[in-house]
C-alpha positions as CSV (number, residue, x, y, z in Angstrom):
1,X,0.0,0.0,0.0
2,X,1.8,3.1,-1.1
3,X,-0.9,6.4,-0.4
4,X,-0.3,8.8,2.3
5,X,-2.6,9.6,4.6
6,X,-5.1,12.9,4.1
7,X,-3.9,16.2,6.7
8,X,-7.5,16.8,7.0
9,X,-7.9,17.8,11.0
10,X,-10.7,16.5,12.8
11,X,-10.1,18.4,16.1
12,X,-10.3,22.4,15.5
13,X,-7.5,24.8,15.0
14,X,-3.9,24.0,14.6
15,X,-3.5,23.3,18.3
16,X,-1.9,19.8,17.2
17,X,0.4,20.7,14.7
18,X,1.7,23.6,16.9
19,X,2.6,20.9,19.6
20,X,5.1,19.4,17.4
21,X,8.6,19.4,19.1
22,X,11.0,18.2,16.0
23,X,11.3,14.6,18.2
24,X,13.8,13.5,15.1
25,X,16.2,16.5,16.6
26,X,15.7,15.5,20.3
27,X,18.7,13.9,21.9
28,X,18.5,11.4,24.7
29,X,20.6,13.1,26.5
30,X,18.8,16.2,26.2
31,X,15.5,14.6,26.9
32,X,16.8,12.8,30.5
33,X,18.5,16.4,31.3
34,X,15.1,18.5,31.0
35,X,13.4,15.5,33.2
36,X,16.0,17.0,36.0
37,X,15.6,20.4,34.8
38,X,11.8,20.9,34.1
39,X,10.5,19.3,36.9
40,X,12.0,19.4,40.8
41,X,11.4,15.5,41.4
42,X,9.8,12.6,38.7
43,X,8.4,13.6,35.5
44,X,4.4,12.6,36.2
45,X,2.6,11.6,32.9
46,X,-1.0,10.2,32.8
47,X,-1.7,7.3,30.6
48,X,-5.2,6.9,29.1
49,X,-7.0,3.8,28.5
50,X,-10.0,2.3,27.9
51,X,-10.4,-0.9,29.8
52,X,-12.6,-1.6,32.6
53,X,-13.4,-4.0,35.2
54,X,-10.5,-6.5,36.0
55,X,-8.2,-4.7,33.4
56,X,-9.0,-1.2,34.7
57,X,-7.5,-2.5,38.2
58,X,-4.3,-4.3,36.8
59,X,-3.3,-1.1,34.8
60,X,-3.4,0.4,38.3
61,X,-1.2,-2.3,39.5
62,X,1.1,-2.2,36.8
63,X,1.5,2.1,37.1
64,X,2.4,1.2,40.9
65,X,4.9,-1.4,40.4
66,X,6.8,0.7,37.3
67,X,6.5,3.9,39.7
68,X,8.3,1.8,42.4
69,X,10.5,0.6,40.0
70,X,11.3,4.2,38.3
71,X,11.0,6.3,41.9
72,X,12.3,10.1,41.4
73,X,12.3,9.7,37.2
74,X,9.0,8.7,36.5
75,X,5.3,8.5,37.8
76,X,2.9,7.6,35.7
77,X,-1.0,7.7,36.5
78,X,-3.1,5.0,34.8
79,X,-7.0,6.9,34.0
80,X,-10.1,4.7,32.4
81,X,-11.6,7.2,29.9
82,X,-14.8,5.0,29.1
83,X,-15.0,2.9,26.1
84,X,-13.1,3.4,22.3
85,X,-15.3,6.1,21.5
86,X,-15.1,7.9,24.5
87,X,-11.4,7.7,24.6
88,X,-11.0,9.1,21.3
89,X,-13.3,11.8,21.9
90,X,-11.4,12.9,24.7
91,X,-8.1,12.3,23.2
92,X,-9.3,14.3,20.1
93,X,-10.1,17.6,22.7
94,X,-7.0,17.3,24.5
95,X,-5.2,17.5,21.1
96,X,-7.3,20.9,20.2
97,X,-7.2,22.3,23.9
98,X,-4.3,21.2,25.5
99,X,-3.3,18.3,28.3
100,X,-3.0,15.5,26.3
101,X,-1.7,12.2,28.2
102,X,2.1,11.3,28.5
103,X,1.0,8.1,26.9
104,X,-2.1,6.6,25.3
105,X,-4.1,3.2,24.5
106,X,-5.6,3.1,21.0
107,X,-7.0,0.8,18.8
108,X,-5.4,0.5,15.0
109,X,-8.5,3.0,13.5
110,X,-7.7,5.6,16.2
111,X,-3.6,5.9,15.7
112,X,-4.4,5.9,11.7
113,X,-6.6,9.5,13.0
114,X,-4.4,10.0,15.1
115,X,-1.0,9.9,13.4
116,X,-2.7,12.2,9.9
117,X,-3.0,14.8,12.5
118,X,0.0,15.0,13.8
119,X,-1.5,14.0,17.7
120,X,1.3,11.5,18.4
121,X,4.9,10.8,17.6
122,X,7.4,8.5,15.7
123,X,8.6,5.9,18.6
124,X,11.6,4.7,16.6
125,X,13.6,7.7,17.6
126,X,12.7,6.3,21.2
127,X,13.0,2.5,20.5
128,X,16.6,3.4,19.0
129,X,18.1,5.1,21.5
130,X,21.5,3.2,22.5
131,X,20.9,4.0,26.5
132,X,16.9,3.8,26.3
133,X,15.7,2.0,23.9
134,X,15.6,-1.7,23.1
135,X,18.8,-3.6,22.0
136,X,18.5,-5.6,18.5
137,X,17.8,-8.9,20.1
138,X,15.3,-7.7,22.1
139,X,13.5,-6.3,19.1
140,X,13.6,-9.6,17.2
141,X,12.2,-10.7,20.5
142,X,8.7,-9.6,19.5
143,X,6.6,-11.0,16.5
144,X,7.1,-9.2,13.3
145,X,3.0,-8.8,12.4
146,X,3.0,-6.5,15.8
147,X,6.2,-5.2,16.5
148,X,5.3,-3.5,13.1
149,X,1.9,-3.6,13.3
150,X,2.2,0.4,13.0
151,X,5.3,1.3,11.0
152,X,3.7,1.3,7.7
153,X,4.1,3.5,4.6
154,X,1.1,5.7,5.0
155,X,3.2,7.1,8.0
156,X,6.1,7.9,5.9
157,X,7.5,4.8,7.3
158,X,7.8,6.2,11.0
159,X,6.5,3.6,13.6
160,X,3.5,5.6,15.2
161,X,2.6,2.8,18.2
162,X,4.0,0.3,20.1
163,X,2.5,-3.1,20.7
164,X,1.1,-5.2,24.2
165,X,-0.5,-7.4,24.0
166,X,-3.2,-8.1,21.2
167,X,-5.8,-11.1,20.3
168,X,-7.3,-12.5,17.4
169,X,-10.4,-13.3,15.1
170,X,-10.5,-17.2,16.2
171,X,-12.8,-20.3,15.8
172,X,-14.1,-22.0,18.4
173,X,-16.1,-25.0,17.6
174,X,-18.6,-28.0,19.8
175,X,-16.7,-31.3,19.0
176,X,-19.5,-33.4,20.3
177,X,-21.8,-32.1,17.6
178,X,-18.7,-32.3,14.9
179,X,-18.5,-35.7,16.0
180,X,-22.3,-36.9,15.9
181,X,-22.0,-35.1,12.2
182,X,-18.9,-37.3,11.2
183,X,-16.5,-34.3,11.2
184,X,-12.8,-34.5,13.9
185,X,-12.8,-30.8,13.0
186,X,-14.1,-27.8,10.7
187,X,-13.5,-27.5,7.4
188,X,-10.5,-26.0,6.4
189,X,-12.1,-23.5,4.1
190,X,-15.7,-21.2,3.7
191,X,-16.3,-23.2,0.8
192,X,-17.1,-26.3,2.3
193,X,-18.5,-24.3,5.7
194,X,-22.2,-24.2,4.2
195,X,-22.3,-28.1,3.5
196,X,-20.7,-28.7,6.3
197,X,-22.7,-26.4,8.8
198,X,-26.1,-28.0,7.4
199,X,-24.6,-31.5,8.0
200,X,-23.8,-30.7,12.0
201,X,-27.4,-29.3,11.9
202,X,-28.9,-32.4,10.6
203,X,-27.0,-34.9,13.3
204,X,-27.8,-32.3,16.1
205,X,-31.6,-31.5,16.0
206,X,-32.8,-28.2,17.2
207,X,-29.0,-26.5,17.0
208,X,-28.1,-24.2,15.0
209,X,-25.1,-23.2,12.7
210,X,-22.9,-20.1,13.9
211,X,-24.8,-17.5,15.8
212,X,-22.8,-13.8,14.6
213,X,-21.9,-11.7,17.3
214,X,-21.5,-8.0,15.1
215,X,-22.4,-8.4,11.4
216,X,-19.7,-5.6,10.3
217,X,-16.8,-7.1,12.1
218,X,-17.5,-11.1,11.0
219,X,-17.9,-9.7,7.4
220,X,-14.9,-7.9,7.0
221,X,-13.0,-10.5,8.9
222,X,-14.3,-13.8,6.3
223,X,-13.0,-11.1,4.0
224,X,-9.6,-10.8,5.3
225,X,-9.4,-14.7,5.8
226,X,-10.1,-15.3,1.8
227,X,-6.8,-13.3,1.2
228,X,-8.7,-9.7,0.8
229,X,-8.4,-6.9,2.3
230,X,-11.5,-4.6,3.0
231,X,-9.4,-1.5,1.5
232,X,-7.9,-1.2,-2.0
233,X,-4.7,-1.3,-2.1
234,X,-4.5,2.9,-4.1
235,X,-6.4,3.5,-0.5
236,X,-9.0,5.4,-2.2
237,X,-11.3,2.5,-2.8
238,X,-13.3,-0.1,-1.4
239,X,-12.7,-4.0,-2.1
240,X,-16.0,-4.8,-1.9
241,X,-16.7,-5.6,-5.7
242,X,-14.3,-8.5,-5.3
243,X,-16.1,-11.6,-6.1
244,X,-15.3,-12.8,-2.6
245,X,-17.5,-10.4,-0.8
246,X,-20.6,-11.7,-3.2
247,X,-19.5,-15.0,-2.1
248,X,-19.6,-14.5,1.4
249,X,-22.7,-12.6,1.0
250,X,-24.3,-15.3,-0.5
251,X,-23.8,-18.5,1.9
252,X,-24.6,-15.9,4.7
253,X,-28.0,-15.2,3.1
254,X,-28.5,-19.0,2.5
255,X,-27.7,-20.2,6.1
256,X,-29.8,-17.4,7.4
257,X,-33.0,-18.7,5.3
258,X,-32.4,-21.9,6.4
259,X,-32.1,-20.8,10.1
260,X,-28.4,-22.1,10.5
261,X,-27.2,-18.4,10.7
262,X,-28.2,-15.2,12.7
263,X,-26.3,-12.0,13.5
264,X,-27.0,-11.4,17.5
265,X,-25.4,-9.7,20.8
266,X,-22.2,-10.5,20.9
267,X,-22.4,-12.1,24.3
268,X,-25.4,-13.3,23.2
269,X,-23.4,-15.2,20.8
270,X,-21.0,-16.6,22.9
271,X,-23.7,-18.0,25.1
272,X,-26.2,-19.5,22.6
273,X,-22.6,-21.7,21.8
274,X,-21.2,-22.5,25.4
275,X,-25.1,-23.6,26.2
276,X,-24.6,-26.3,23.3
277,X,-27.2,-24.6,21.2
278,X,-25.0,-23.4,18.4
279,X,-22.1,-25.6,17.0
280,X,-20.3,-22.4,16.6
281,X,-18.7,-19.5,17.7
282,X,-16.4,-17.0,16.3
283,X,-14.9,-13.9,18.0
284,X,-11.6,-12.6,20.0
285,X,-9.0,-15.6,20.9
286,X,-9.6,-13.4,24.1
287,X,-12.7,-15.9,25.3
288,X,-11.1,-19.1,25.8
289,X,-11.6,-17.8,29.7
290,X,-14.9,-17.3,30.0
291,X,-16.0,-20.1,27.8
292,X,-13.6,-22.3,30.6
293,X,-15.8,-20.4,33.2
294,X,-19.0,-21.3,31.8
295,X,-18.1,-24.7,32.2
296,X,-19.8,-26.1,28.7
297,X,-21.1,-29.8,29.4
298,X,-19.7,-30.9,26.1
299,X,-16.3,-31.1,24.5
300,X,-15.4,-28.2,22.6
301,X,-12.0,-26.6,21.0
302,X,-10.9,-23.8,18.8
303,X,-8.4,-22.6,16.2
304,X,-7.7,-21.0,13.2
305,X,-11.1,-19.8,11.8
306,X,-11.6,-21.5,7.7
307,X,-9.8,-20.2,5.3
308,X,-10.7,-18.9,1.0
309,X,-10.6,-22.0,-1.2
310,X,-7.7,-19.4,-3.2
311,X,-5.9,-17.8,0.1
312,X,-2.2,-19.0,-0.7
313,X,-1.3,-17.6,3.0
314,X,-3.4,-18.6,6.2
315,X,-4.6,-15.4,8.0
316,X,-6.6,-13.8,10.4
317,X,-7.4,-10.6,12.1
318,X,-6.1,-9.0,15.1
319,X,-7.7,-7.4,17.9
320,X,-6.8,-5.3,20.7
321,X,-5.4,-2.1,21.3
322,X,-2.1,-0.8,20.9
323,X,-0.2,2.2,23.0
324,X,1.3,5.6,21.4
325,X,3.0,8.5,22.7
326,X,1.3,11.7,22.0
327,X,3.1,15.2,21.1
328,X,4.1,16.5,24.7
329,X,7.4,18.3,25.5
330,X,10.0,16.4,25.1
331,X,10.6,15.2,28.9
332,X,6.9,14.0,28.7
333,X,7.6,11.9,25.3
334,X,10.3,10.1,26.9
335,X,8.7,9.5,30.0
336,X,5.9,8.2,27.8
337,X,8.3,5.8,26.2
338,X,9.7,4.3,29.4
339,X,6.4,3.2,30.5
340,X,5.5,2.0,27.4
341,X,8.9,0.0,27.2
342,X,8.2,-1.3,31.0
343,X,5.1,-2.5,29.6
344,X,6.5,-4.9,27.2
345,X,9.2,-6.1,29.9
346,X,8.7,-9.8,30.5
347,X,7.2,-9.8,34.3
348,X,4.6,-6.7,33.3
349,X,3.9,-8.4,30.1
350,X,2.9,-11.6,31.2
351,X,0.9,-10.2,34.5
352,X,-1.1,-8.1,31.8
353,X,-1.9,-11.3,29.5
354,X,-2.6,-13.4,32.9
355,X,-5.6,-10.4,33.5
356,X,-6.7,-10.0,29.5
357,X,-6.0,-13.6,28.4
358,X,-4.4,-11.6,25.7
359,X,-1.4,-13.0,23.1
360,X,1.8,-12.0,24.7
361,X,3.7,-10.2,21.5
362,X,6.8,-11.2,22.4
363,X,8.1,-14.7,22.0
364,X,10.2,-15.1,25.5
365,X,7.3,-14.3,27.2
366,X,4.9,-16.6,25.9
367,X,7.4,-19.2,27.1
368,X,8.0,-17.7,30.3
369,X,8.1,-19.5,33.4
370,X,4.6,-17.5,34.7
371,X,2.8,-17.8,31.3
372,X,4.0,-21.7,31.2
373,X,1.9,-22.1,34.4
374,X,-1.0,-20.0,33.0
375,X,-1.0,-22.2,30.1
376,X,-1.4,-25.4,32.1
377,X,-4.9,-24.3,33.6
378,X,-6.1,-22.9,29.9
379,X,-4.4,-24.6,27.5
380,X,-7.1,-23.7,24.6
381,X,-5.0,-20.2,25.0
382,X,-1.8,-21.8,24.3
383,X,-2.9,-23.9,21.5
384,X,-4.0,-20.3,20.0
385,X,-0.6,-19.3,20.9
386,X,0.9,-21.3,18.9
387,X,-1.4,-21.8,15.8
388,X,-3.6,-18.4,15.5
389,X,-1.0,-15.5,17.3
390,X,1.6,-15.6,14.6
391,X,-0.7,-15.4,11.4
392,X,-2.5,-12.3,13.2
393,X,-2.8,-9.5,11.0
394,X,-4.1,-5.9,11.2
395,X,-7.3,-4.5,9.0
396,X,-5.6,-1.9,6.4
397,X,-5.7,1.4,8.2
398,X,-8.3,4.1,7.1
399,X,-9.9,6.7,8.8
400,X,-13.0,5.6,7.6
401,X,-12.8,1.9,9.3
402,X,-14.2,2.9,12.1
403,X,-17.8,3.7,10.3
404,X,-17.1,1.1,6.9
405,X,-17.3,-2.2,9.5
406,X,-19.3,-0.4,12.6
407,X,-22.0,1.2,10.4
408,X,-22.3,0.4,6.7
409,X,-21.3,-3.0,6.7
410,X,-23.2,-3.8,9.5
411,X,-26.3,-2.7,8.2
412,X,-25.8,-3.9,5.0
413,X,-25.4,-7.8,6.3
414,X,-28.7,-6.9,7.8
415,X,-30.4,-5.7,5.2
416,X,-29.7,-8.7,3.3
417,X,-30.2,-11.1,6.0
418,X,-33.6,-9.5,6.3
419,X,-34.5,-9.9,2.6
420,X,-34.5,-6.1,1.8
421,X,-31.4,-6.6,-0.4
422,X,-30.3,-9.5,-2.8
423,X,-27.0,-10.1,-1.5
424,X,-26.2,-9.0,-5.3
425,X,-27.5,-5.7,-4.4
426,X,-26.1,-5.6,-1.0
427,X,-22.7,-6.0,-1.8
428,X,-22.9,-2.9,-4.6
429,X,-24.6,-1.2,-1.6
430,X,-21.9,-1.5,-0.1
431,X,-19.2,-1.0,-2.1
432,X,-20.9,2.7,-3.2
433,X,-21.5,3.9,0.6
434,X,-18.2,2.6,1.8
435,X,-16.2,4.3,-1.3
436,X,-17.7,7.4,-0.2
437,X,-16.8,7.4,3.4
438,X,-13.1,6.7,2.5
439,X,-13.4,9.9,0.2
440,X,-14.8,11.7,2.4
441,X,-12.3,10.3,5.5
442,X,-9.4,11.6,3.1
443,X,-10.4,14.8,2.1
């Protein structure tokens, strides 16, 4: 993919651009002196996030034990900000009025917005650094698809967020039904999923097929796992005249006519399965704990979710949030870094995946005496370690992801699933509206 991104601003004024400190001019040395002389005692940086519950309280942990560890250089102060669209909405005002966070949690849509308007910084100036960054071996320590997951050429080739942990679009599947049907596993491709939904169906009376949990997200997903992505690859367009989105369209339609196929709640999803009333379930890696929790009284497993008939590489999606720095004086960017950094330290990292049931993205960590233990008590999670982490990849960037996959697709699935539109129909429906929300994201 070789187009830039548009400088349209979505926050008012020029408040962003005017933050910009030249970071690729900022020395190391210079940065750790202004800790010392801006501030009489530890730079203290806030870092915004948007998880709640359990999560909410580990990030508090984790900003405690990195404070404890980094007394009178750093203090960082870990602040829930509501969900992703809250988050961004407040990120986008700090950006136009002032106080943004010394470090932030975003997911891939919200850095693409965020880096076209200037809001946060290039980390490889940071991640380079001989006496703060990471050394060359502990790079390679992390797996490529995230450790680049956002140095891509829309940025000019600057890497504009720093990876955690992550999950991924997986499969998770009743054996016990497979088995009264005559399958030891799925299919390996969409092609035969159809066939082979309506056999399991026939051996299991009254279940159904594969309950949907978010019509925009599966679509765009299957898309991804035949080989396409949902953006062109001039940026500008829309791949939704491919032949594979008609396809996709099409079974979908015909499994929901036959009942074997709905789009529902997400959790409503993942309970209509773990209750043995759906032979399917697909969503984040992230549930293999609470389908453990829910105790299923049948066998079940998961994996890599089926694959396009012409996909030469196996693929899925990643999930999850990533962290960036935002544009701060310079004594705030590094102190942003260092936190960031801590967080992908082997003891932080594997606490956070312990909490999440995230994928650890680095590879000593996955193997790491605490994770090794975790494992034994869920080992569905380390079989997705193993087969689904590394062929994780991330939807191409847009600004207009967010409302292609949250709003138009969505509604188009349901359209069709409802009968309004052909599937024919839907998927030019689609195509047209989603065309003109990347125009109008880029200009």
């Amino acid at each position: 993919m070789t187009h830039m991104l548009s400088r349209r601003r979505f926050v008012g004024g020029s408040a962003a651009a005017a933050a910009t400190l030249g970071l690729a001019q900022m020395t190391t040395a210079g940065a750790l002196a202004s800790l010392a002389r801006i501030q009489d005692g530890p730079t203290a940086i806030d870092y915004w996030h948007r998880s709640s519950g359990n999560a909410a309280a580990e990030w508090e942990k984790l900003a405690a034990a990195f404070n404890e560890e980094m007394a009178g250089s750093v203090a960082v102060t870990a602040i829930a900000q509501g969900d992703i669209q809250e988050l961004n909405q407040k990120i986008r005002a700090a950006a136009s009025g002032g106080g943004l966070p010394g470090a932030t949690m975003g997911d891939d849509y919200d850095i693409t917005q965020y880096a076209a308007n200037e809001i946060i910084v290039d980390i490889d100036p940071f991640l380079n650094d001989p006496e703060n960054g990471l050394t060359a071996e502990e790079q390679a320590d992390f797996l490529p698809n995230q450790f680049n997951r956002h140095k891509l050429t829309i940025y000019d080739d600057r890497r504009m967020a720093f990876p955690q942990g992550f999950s991924a679009f997986t499969c998770f599947w009743n054996a016990d039904a497979l088995q009264a049907a005559g399958f030891d596993e799925p299919p390996a491709t969409w092609q035969e999923f159809p066939d082979h939904v309506r056999a399991v169906a026939e051996a299991n009376p009254g279940m159904t097929g594969w309950n949907i949990g978010g019509a925009g997200d599966r679509f765009i997903s299957v898309l991804l796992t035949h080989g396409v992505q949902w953006l062109a690859d001039d940026g500008q367009t829309s791949n939704f005249d491919r032949p594979e989105a008609l396809e996709i369209m099409t079974w979908w339609k015909q499994l929901g006519d036959e009942g074997l196929l709905a789009v529902i709640d997400g959790d409503d999803a993942r309970n209509a399965f773990t209750s043995g009333t759906a032979a399917y379930f697909m969503d984040s890696s992230g549930n293999t704990a609470d389908i453990l929790a829910a105790a299923p009284a049948f066998t079940w497993d998961c994996g890599l979710p089926p694959q396009g008939a012409d996909n030469p590489e196996p693929v899925t999606e990643t999930y999850g949030p990533v962290n960036a720095i935002p544009t701060n004086d310079e004594a705030m960017q590094l102190a942003g870094w260092l936190w960031l950094k801590w967080l992908t330290t082997p003891a932080a990292m594997a606490q956070w995946v312990m909490a999440t049931d995230y994928f650890p993205s680095r590879v000593s960590v996955a193997e790491s005496p605490e994770l090794t233990a975790y494992y034994e008590g869920n080992p569905y999670a380390a079989k997705l370690v193993q087969e689904v982490a590394p062929l994780a990849r991330i939807l191409s960037p847009s600004p207009a992801l967010t409302q292609v996959r949250g709003q138009i697709t969505a509604d188009v699935v349901n359209e069709v699933l409802l009968g309004r539109l052909t599937p024919e129909d839907g998927v030019l429906k689609l195509k047209v509206e989603a065309d003109a929300a990347i125009e109008e994201a880029s200009a």
